[in-house]
C-alpha positions as CSV (number, residue, x, y, z in Angstrom):
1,X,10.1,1.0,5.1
2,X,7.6,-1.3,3.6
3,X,6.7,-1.8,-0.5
4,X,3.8,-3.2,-1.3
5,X,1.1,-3.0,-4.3
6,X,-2.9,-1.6,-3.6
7,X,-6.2,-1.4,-5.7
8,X,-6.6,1.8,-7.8
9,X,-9.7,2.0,-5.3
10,X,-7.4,2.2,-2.2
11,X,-5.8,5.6,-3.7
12,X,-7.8,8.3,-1.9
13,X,-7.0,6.7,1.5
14,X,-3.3,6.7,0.4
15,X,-3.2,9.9,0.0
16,X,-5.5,11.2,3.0
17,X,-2.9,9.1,5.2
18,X,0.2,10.9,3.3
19,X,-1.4,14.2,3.7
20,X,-2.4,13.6,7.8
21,X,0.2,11.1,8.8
22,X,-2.6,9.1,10.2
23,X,-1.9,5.2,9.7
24,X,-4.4,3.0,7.6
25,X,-4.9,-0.5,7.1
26,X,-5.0,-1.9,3.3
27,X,-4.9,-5.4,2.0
28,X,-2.2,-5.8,-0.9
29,X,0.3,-7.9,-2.5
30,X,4.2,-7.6,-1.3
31,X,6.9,-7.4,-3.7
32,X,6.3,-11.5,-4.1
33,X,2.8,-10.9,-5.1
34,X,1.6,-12.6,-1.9
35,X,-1.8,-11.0,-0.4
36,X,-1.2,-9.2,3.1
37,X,-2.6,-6.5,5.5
38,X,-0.5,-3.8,5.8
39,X,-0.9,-0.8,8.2
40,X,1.3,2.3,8.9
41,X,1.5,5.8,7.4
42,X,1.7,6.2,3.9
43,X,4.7,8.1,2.8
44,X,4.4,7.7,-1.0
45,X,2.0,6.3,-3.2
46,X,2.5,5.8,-7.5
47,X,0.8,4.4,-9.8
48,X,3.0,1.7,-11.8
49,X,0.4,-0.6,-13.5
50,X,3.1,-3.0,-14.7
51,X,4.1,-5.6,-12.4
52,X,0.4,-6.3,-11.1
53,X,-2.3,-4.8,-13.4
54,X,-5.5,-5.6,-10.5
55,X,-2.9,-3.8,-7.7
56,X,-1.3,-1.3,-9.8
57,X,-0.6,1.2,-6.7
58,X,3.1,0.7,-5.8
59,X,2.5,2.2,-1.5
60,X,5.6,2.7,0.4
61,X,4.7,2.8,4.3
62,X,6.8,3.8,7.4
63,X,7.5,0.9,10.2
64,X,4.1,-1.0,8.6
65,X,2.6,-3.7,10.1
66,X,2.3,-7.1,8.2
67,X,-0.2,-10.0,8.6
68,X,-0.1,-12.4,5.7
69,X,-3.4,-13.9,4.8
C-alpha cells in the first residue's frame, strides 16, 4: 500500500476509482512532500488538510505505481 497527498480537485476521481476498482493516474506529494505520479486503485481517500494545505487529500492506493518527477 501506497500514502500519498492529492488536490481537493482530484477527489471525484478518488472516489469513482474506490467505488469501480478501476486504477487512475494522479500527480501528488509522498509522505516527504516530494511530487510524484501515482497510479493504482484507490482504496481510501480523507481529507486531512494539515500536513500539506495545496494537497490536503491523504490517498491510500493498492500495489501503486510511482514515477518521481
Amino acid at each position: 500500500m501506497v500514502e500519498f497527498y492529492a488536490q481537493l480537485a482530484d477527489e471525484q476521481n478518488c472516489l469513482r476509482s474506490l467505488g469501480s476498482k478501476k486504477p487512475i493516474t494522479l500527480t501528488g506529494l509522498n509522505v516527504n512532500g516530494k511530487l510524484a505520479a501515482f497510479t493504482g486503485v484507490v482504496i481510501t481517500v480523507k481529507n486531512q488538510q494539515a500536513k500539506f494545505p495545496v494537497y490536503p487529500l491523504l490517498v491510500v492506493m493498492n500495489d501503486a505505481i510511482i514515477t518521481e518527477s
